[in-house]
VOTORVEX-768450 format. One record per residue (C-alpha): residue in three letters; x, y, z. Coordinates in nm, 3 decimals. Example, Ala and Ser with C-alpha at 12.3 -4.5 7.8 and 13.67 -1.06 7.14 Angstrom:
<pts>
+--------+---------+---------+---------+
| residu |       x |       y |       z |
+--------+---------+---------+---------+
|    ALA |   1.230 |  -0.450 |   0.780 |
|    SER |   1.367 |  -0.106 |   0.714 |
+--------+---------+---------+---------+
</pts>
This chain:
<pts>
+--------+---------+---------+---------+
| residu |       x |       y |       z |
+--------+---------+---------+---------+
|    UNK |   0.000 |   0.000 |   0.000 |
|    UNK |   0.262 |   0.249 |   0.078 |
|    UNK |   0.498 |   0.146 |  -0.245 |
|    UNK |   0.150 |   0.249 |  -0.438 |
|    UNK |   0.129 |   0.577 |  -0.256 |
|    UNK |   0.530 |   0.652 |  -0.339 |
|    UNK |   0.491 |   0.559 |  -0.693 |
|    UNK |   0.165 |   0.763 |  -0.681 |
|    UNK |   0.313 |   1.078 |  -0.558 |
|    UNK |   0.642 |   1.035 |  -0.789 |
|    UNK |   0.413 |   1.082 |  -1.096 |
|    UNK |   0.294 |   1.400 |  -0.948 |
|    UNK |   0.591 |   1.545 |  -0.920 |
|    UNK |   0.706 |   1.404 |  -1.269 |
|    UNK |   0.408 |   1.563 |  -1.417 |
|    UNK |   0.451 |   1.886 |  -1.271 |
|    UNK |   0.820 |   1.895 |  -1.360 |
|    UNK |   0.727 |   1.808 |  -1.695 |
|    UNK |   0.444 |   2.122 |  -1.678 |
|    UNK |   0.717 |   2.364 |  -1.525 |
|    UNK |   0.995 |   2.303 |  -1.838 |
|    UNK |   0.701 |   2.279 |  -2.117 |
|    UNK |   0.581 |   2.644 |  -1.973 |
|    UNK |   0.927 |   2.737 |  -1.956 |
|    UNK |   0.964 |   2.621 |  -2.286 |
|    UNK |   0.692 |   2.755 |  -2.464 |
|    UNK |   0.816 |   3.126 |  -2.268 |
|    UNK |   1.163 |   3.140 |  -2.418 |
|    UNK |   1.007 |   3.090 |  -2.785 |
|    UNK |   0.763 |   3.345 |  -2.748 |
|    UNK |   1.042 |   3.593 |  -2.628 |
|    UNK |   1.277 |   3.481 |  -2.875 |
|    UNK |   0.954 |   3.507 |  -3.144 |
|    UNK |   0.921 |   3.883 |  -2.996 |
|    UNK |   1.287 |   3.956 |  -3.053 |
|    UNK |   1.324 |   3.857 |  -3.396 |
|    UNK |   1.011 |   3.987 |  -3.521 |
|    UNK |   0.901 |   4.346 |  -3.374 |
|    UNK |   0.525 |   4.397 |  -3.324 |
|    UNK |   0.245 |   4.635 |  -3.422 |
|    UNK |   0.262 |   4.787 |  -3.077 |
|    UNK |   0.344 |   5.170 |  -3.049 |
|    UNK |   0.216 |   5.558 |  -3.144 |
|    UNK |   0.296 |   5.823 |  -3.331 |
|    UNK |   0.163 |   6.169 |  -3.233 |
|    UNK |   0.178 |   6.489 |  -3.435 |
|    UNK |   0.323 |   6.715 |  -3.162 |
|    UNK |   0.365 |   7.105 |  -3.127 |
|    UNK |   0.713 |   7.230 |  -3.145 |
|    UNK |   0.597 |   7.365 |  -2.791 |
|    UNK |   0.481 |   7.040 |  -2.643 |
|    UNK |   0.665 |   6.834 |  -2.419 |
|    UNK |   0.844 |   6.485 |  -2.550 |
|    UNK |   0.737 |   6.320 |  -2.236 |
|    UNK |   0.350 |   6.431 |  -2.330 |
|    UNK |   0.208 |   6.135 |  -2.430 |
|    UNK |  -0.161 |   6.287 |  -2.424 |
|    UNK |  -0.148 |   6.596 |  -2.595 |
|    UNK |  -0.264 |   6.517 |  -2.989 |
|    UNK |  -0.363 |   6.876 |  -3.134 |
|    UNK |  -0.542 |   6.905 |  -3.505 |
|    UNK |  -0.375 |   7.187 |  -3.528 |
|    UNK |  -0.005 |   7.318 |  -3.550 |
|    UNK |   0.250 |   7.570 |  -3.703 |
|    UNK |   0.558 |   7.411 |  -3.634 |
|    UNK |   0.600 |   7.000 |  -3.564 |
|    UNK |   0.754 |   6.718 |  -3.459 |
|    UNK |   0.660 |   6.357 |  -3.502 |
|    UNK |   0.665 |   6.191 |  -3.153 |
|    UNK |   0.601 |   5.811 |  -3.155 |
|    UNK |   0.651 |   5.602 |  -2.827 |
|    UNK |   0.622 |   5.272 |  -2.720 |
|    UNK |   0.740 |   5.110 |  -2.973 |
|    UNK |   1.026 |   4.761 |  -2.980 |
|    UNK |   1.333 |   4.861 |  -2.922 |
|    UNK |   1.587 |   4.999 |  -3.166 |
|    UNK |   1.288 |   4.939 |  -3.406 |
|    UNK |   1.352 |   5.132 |  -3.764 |
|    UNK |   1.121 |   5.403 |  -3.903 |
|    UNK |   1.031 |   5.586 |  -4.166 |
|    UNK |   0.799 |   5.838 |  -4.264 |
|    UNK |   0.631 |   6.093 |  -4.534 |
|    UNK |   0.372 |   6.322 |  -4.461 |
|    UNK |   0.106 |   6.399 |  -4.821 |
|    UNK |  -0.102 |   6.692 |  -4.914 |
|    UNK |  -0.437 |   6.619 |  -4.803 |
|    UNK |  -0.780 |   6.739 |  -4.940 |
|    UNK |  -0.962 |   6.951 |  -4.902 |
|    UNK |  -0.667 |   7.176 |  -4.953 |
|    UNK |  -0.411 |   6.940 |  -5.098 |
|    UNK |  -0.362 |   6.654 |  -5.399 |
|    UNK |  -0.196 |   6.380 |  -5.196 |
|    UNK |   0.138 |   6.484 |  -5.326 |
|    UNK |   0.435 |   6.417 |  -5.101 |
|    UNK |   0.547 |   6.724 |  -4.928 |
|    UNK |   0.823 |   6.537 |  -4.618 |
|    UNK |   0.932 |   6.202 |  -4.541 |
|    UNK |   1.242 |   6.095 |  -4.331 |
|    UNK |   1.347 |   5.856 |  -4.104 |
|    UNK |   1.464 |   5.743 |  -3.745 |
|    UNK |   1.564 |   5.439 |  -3.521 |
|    UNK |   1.386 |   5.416 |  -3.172 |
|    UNK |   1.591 |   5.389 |  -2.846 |
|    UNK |   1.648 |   5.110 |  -2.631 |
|    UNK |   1.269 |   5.195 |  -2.513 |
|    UNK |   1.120 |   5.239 |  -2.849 |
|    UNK |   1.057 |   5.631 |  -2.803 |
|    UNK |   1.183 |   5.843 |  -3.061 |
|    UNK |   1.103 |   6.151 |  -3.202 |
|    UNK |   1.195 |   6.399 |  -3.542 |
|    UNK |   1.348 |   6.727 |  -3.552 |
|    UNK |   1.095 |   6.999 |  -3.593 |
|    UNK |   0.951 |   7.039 |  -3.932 |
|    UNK |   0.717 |   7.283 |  -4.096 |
|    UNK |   0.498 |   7.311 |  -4.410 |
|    UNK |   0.269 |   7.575 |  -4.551 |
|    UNK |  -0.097 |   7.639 |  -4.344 |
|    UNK |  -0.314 |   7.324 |  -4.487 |
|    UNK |  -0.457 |   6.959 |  -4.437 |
|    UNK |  -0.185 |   6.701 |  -4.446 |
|    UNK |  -0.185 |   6.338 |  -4.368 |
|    UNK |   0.114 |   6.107 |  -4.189 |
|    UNK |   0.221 |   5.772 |  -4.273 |
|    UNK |   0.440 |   5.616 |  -4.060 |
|    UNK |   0.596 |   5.308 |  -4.158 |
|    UNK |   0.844 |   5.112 |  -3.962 |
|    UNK |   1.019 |   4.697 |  -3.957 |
|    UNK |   0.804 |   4.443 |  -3.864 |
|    UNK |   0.463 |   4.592 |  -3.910 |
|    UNK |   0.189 |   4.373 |  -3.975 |
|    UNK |  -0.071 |   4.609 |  -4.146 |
|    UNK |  -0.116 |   4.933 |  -4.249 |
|    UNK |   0.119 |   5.203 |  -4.182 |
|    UNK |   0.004 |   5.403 |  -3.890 |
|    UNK |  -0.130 |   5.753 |  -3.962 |
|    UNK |  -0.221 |   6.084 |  -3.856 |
|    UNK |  -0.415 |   6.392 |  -4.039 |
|    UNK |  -0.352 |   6.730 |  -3.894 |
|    UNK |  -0.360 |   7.096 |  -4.026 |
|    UNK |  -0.062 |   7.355 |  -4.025 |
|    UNK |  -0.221 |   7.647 |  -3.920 |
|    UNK |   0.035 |   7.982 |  -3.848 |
|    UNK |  -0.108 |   8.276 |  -3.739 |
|    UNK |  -0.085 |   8.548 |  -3.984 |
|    UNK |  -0.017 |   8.252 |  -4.269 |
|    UNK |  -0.384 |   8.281 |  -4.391 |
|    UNK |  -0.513 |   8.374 |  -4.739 |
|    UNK |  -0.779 |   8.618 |  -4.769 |
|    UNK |  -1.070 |   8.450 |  -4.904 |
|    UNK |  -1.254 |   8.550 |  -5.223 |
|    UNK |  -1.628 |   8.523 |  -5.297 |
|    UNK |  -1.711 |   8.416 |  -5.611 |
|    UNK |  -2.057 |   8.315 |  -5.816 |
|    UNK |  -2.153 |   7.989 |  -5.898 |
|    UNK |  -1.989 |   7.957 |  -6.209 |
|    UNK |  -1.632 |   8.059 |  -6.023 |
|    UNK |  -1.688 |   8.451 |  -6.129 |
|    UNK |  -1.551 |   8.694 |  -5.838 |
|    UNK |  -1.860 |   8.889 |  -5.717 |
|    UNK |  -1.821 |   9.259 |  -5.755 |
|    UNK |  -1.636 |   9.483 |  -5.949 |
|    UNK |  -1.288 |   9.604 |  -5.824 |
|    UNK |  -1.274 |   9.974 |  -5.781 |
|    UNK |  -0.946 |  10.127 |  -5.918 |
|    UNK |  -0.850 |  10.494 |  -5.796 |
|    UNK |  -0.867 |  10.759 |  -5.994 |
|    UNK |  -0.543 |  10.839 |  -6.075 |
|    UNK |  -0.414 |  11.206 |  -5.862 |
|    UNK |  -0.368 |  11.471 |  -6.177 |
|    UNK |  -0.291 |  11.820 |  -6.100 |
|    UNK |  -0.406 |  11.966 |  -6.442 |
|    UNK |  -0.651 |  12.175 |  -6.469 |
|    UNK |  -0.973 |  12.017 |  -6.594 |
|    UNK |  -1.048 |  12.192 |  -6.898 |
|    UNK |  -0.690 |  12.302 |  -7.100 |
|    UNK |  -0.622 |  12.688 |  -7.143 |
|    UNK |  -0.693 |  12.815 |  -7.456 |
|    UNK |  -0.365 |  12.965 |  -7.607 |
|    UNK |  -0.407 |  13.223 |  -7.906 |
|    UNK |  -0.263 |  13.101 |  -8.244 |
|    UNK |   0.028 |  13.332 |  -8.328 |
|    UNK |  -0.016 |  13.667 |  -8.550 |
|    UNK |   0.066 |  13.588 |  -8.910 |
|    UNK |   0.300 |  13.928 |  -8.985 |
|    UNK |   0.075 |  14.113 |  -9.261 |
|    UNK |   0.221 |  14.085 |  -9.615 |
|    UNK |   0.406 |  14.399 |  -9.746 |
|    UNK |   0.259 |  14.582 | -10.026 |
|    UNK |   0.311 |  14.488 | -10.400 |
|    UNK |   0.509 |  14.748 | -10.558 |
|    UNK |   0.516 |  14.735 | -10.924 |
|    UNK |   0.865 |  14.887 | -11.107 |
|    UNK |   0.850 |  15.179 | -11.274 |
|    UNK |   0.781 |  15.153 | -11.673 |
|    UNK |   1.057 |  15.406 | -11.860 |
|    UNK |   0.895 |  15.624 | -12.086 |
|    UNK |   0.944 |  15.606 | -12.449 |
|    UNK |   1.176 |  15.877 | -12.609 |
|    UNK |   1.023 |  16.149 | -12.764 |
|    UNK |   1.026 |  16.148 | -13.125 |
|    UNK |   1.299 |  16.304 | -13.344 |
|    UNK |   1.252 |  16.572 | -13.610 |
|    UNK |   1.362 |  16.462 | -13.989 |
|    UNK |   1.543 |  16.833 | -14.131 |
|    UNK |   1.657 |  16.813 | -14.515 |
|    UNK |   1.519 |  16.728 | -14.838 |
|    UNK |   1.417 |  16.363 | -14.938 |
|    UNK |   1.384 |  16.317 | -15.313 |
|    UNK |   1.046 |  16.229 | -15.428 |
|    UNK |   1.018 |  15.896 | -15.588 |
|    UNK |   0.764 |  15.809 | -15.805 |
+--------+---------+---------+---------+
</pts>
């Protein structure tokens, strides 16, 4: 009875050994699984040039200049990243991109960056991602940055007419009259004088008379 209670109690504790190095096991491949293949996990935040690294919270819509802040991420995991034009004010043209390796902790951030007031859109791709890069739309709006809007018709005609000053003219309104010049008055015709003929001269003597 007691050798069946020994040999009973020795399978316990083989079976629990077993369970203990199977667990142990199955840990060490997970971690190794972890190490050689980084995760999904992590965020990227489109941070004020005035907000804190350490502020893990603060995600504004809107910004003048930036920094990409991304956190929690695997360690010494590679990134990189390009930032498009967005509607409604941009054509999904590229506009940034860079890159960056996270620390030891997986935190990393950019220098700051800056792009003209609009809608833009961030892709952030990095190794070992499963899906979809991660992203982020935000607007770049600096103060004074803003165009001045214009009203126009339905068929895209400004409304209105612009108003252009009269130009400043210091002439007189109606032009002085100025006299045409006196024409000198022509001098008198003056005809030559016409010699008079000589007087005739008296024939003296005799002729002969002819016949």
């Amino acid at each position: 009875m007691t050798t069946l209670k020994n040999r009973a109690k020795f399978a316990g504790l083989a079976s629990m050994a077993l369970a203990a190095t199977s667990a142990a096991v199955l840990f060490a491949s997970q971690a190794a699984f972890a190490t050689a293949a980084p995760g999904d996990n992590g965020t990227v935040k489109v941070h004020d040039s005035t907000t804190p690294v350490t502020d893990h919270q603060n995600d504004p819509q809107d910004v003048c200049q930036f920094y990409l802040d991304g956190f929690g991420f695997d360690g010494a995991q590679s990134v990189t990243w390009y930032i498009d034009s967005w509607p409604p004010t941009g054509n999904m043209t590229e506009v940034l991109n860079g890159s960056l390796t996270m620390d030891a902790s997986g935190d990393g951030y950019t220098a700051n960056q800056s792009l003209p007031n609009g809608h833009y859109k961030l892709f952030w791709n990095f190794t070992g991602e499963n899906g979809a890069a991660k992203q982020k739309v935000f607007w770049v709006k600096c103060p004074g940055a803003e165009p001045t809007p214009t009203s126009t018709t339905p068929d895209g005609t400004p409304t209105g007419t612009p108003t252009t000053p009269a130009p400043n003219c210091t002439c007189a309104s109606t032009p002085p009259t100025t006299p045409p010049p006196s024409t000198p008055p022509a001098p008198p015709t003056q005809t030559p004088p016409v010699p008079a003929a000589p007087a005739p001269t008296a024939v003296t003597g005799s002729l002969p008379v002819t016949g």
